[in-house]
C-alpha positions in Angstrom: -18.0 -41.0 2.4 -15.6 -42.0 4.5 -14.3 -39.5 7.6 -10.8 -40.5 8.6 -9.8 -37.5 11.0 -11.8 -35.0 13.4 -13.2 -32.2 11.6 -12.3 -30.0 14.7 -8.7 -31.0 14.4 -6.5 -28.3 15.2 -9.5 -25.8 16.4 -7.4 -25.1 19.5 -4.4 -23.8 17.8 -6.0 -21.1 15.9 -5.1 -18.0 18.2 -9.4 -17.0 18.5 -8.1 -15.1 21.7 -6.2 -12.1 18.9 -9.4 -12.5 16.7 -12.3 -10.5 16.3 -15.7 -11.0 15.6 -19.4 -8.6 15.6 -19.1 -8.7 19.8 -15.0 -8.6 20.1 -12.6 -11.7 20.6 -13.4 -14.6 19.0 -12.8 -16.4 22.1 -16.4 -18.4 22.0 -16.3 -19.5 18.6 -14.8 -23.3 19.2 -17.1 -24.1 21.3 -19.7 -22.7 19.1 -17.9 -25.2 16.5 -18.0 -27.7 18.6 -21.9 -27.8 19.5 -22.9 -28.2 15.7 -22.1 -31.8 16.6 -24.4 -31.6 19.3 -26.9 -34.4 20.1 -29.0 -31.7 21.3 -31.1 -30.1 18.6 -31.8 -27.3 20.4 -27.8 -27.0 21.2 -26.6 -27.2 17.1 -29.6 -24.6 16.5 -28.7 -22.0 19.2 -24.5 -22.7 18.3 -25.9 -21.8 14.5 -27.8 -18.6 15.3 -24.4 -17.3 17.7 -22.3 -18.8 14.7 -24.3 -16.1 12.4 -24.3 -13.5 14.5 -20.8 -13.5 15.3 -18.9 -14.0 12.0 -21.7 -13.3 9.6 -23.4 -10.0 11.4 -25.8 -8.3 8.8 -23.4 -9.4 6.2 -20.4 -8.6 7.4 -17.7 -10.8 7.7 -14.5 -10.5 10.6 -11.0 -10.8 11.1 -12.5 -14.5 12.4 -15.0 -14.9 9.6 -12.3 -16.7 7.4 -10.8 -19.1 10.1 -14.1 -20.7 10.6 -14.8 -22.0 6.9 -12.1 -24.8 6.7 -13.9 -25.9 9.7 -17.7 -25.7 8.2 -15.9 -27.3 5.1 -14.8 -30.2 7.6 -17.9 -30.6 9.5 -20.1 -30.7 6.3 -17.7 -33.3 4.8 -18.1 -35.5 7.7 -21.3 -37.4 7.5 -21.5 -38.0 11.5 -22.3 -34.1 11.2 -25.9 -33.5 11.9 -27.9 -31.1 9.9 -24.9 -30.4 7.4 -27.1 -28.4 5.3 -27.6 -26.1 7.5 -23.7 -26.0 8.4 -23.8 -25.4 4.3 -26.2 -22.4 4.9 -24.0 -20.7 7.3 -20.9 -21.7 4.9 -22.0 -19.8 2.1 -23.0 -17.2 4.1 -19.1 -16.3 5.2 -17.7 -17.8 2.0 -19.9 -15.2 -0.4 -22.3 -13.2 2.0 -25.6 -11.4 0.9 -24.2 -11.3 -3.0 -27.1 -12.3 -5.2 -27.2 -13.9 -8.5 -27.3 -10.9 -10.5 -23.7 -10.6 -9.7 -23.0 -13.6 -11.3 -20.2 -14.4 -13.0 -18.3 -13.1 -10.3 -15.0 -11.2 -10.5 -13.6 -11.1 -7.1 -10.8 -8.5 -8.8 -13.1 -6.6 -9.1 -14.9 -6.8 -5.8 -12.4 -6.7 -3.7 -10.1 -4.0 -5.5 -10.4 -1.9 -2.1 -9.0 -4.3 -0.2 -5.7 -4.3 -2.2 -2.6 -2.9 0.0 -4.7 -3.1 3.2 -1.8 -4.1 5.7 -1.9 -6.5 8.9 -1.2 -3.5 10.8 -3.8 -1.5 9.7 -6.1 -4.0 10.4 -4.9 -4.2 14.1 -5.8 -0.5 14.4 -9.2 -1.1 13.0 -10.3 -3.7 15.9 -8.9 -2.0 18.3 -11.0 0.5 17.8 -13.9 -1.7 17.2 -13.2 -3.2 20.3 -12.9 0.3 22.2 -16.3 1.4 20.8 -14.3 4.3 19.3 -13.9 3.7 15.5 -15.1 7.1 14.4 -13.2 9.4 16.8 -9.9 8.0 15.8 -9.4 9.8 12.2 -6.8 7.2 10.8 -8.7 3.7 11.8 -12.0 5.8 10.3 -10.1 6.7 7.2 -9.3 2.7 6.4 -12.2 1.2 8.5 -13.5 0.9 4.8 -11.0 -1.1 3.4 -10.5 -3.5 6.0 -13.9 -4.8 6.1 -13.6 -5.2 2.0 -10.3 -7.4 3.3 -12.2 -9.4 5.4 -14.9 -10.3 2.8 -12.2 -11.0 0.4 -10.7 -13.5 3.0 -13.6 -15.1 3.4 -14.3 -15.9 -0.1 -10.9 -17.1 -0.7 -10.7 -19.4 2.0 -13.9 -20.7 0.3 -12.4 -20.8 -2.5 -9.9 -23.3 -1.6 -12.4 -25.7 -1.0 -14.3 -26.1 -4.2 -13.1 -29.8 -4.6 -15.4 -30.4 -1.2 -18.6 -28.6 -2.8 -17.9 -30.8 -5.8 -17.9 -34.0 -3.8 -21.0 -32.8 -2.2 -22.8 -32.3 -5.4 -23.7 -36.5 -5.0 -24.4 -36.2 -1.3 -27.9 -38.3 -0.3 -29.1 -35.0 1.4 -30.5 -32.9 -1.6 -30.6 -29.6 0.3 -27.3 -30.0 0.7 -26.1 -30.9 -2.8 -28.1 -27.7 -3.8 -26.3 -25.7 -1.8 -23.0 -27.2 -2.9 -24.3 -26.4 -6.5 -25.1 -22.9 -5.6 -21.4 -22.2 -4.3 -19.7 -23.6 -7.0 -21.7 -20.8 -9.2 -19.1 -18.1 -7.6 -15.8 -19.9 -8.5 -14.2 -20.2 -11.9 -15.2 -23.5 -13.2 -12.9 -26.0 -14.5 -13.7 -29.3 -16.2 -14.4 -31.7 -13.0 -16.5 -29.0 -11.7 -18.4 -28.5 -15.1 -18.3 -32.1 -15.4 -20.1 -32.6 -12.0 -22.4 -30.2 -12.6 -23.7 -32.0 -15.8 -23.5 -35.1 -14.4 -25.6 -34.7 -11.3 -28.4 -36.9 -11.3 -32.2 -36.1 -12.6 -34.4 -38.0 -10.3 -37.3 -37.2 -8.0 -35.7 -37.4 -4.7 -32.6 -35.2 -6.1 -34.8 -32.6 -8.3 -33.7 -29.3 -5.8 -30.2 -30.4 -6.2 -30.5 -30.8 -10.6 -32.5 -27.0 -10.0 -29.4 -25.9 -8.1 -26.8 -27.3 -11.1 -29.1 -26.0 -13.9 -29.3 -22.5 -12.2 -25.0 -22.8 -12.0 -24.7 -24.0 -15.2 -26.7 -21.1 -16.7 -24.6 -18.8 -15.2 -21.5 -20.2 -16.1 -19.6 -18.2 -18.8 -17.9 -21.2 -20.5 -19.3 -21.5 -24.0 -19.7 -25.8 -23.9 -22.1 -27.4 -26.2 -21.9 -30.5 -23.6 -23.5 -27.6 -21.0 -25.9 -26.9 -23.6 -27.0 -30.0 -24.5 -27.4 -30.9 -20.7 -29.6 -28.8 -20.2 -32.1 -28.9 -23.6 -32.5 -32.6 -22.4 -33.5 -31.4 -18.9 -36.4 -29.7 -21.1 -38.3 -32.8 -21.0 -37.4 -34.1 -17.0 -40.4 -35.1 -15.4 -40.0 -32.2 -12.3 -41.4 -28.8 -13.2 -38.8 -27.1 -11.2 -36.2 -29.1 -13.7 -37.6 -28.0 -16.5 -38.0 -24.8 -15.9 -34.6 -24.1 -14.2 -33.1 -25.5 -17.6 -34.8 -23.5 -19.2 -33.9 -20.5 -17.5 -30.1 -21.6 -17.9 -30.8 -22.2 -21.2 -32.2 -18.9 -21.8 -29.3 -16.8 -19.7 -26.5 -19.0 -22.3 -28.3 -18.6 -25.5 -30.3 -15.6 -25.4 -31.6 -14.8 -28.7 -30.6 -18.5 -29.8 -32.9 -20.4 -26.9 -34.8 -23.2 -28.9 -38.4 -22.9 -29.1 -38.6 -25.7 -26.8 -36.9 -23.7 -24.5 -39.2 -21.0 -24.6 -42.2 -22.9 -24.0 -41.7 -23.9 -20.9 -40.5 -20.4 -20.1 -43.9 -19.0 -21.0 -45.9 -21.8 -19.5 -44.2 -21.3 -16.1 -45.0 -17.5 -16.2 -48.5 -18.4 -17.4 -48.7 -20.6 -14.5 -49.3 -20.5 -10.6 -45.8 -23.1 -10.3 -43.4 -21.6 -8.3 -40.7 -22.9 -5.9 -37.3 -21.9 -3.8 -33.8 -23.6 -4.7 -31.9 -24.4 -1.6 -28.8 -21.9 -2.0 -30.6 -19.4 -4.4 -32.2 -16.2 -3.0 -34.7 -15.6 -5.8 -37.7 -18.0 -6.3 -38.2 -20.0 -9.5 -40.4 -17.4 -10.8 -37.9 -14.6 -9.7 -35.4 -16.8 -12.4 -38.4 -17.0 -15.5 -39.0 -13.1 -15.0 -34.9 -12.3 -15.1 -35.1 -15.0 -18.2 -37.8 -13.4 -20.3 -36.6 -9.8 -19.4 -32.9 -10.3 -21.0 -35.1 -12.1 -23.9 -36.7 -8.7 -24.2 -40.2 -10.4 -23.8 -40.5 -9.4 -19.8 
């Protein structure tokens, strides 16, 4: 993968002075940017933890939130990047926030109805307050306070959103952590056929198996009927990793329901028999978190 310009490009003409984050003006996120291409571990690790707290605080994203993916998206394509998994980490974070997989598939209609006819201006008032410590005793910026922060989740997410290409490139990335997480993101996008198609397609080896887990968790969430999906994933039945197997299965299980082949099944009830368990980069719930959801909508949990 080849990185022809600097992912930082154009960092310094985004106006960071007139945007706000958890503390107030986003004036120190560049060079918070910046040092996740530190040499200097400890550097990258405290940029990362500021990087949270500032445009991801307890959730929450920030009028600065969504000017920052483009430039995770950039660092994370750019292999020079150290610990671009962890860049991935903090991308999803802002891109989707603490939204878990029961909220899969997503309708960001939906989600971010109250953010609909929120204005620039309003928004303004809202972080001045914020910034003056006064929110609450200022009965109009109160009143839409609400709606604002719903605008700046749904900025977030569709500034993620216009990067889906990226997470679909990553999906063959040597890193595995990192293709799981790419995996996971595409799960909150409406899939089309290269992203279905890279989903299937990723590979089924031992050095890759968290990243296969990650596509096999995406795919059985995905609500595109597909025999080719399907298919996929009853092969993955037999793949020599346990966490493949059963993450198939699971998929398998949330596509099918009451149709899931015996096969299918099997390794469902062997993995809750068991003591296997195991986290997918990405993913919130644990393996076994996934066989219990599986078996419940079977009506067997």
């Amino acid at each position: 993968m080849e990185q022809l310009t600097d992912p930082l490009a154009g960092l310094n003409e985004i106006p960071w002075e007139s945007l706000h984050h958890a503390y107030g003006p986003a004036v120190d996120v560049p060079e918070q940017l910046r040092a996740l291409r530190s040499a200097e571990v400890p550097v990258r690790h405290g940029a990362l933890s500021a990087l949270f707290g500032n445009v991801y605080h307890q959730g929450t994203r920030w009028g600065a939130s969504c000017h920052v993916v483009p430039f995770l998206v950039a660092l994370i394509d750019d292999p020079d990047t150290p610990d671009r998994a962890a860049v991935a980490d903090l991308l999803r974070s802002v891109v989707v926030g603490d939204r878990r997989d029961d909220e899969l598939p997503f309708d960001p209609r939906r989600t971010f109805a109250a953010a609909e006819g929120v204005t620039d201006e309003q928004v303004a008032l809202v972080e001045r307050h914020l910034e003056a410590e006064d929110l609450f005793e200022h009965e109009e910026a109160a009143e839409v306070a609400d709606g604002v922060a719903v605008r700046w989740e749904a900025d977030a997410f569709h500034a993620g959103a216009r990067h889906t290409d990226r997470y679909l490139r990553w999906l063959t990335d040597p890193d595995p952590r990192l293709a799981a997480y790419a995996a996971e993101l595409l799960a909150w996008f409406t899939p089309d056929d290269a992203a279905l198609a890279g989903l299937v397609a990723v590979p089924d080896s031992e050095a890759g198996a968290a990243a296969r887990a990650s596509a096999n968790l995406t795919l059985g969430h995905c609500p595109v009927s597909s025999a080719r999906i399907d298919a996929c994933l009853y092969e993955l039945l037999s793949a020599p990793a346990a966490i493949v197997r059963v993450t198939a299965a699971v998929g398998l299980a949330y596509r099918l329901g009451e149709e899931l082949p015996d096969l299918a099944l099997d390794v469902l009830t062997e993995a809750r028999t068991s003591d296997f368990d195991a986290d997918v980069p990405g993913w919130d719930r644990s393996v076994r978190g996934f066989v219990a959801g599986a078996l419940h909508r079977l009506g067997l949990a």
